[in-house]
C-alpha positions as CSV (number, residue, x, y, z in Angstrom):
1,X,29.0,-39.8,-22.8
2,X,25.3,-40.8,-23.4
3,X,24.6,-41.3,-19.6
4,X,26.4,-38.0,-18.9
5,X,24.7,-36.2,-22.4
6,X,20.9,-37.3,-20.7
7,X,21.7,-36.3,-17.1
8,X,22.9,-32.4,-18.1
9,X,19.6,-32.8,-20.4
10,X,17.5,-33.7,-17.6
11,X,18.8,-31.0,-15.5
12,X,18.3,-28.0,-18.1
13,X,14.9,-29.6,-18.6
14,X,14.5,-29.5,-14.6
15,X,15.7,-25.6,-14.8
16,X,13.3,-24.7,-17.2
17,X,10.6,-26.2,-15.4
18,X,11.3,-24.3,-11.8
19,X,11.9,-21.1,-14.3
20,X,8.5,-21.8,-15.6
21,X,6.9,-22.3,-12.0
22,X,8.5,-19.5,-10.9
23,X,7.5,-17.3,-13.7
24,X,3.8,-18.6,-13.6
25,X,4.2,-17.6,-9.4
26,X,5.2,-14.2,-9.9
27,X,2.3,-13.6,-12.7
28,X,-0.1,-15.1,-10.8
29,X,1.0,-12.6,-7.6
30,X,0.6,-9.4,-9.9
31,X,-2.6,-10.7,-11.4
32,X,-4.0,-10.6,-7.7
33,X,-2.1,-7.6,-7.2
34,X,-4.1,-6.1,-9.9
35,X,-7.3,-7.1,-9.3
36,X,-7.1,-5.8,-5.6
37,X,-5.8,-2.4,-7.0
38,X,-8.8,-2.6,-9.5
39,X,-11.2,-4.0,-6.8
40,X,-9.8,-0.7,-4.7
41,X,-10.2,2.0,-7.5
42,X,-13.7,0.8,-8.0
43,X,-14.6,1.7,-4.4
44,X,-13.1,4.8,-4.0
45,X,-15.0,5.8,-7.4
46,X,-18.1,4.8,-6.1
47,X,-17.7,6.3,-2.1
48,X,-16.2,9.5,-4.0
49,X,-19.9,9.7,-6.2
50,X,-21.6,8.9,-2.9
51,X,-20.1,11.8,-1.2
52,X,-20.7,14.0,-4.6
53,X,-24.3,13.1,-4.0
54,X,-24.1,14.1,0.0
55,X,-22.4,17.6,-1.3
56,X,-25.2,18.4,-4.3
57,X,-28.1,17.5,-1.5
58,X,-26.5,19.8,1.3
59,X,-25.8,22.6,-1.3
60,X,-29.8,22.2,-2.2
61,X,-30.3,22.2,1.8
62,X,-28.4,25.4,2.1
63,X,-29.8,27.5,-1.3
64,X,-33.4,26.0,0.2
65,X,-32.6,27.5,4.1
66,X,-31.3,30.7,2.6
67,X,-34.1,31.8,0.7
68,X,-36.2,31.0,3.7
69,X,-34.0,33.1,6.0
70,X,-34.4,35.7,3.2
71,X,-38.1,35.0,3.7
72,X,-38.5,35.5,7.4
73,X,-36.0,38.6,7.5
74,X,-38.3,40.4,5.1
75,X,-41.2,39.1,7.1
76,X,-39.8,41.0,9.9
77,X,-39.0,44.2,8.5
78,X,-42.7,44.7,7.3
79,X,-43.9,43.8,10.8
80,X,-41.6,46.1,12.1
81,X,-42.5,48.8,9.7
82,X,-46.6,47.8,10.8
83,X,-46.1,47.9,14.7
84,X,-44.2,51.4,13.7
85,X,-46.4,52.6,11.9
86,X,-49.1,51.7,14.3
87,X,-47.3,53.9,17.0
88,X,-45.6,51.1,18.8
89,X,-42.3,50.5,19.7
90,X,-40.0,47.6,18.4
């Protein structure tokens, strides 16, 4: 009974040691699975700022373009109104 008492002993005490390994396994694979979903968040934050950036500067671009354009149109209208006014033609 002794012999067969310390064998079954052994062998829960081996089952808790693969449950343990395997345990310690799988946390380790959803610790990396973590920091990989972390390490992804963290660039698509940062290339979603980058294009935010790209957006405010073309919106600048085009506010900057249209007042020019707005520029130049009225520009032509008074020449237009001069070369009429000096008897030409258009």
């Amino acid at each position: 009974m002794d012999a067969g008492t310390t064998l079954l002993g052994s062998l829960v005490a081996c089952a808790g040691v693969l449950g343990a390994a395997v345990v310690a396994y799988l946390g380790k694979r959803g610790e990396n699975a973590l920091n990989g979903f972390s390490s992804l968040t963290d660039k698509l934050q940062s290339e979603r700022d980058r294009l935010e950036r790209q957006l405010a500067e073309r919106d600048s671009r085009i506010v900057e373009l249209s007042t020019l354009h707005a520029a130049d149109q009225s520009e032509i209208a008074r020449l237009r109104l001069d070369v009429h006014r000096l008897g030409g033609a258009p």
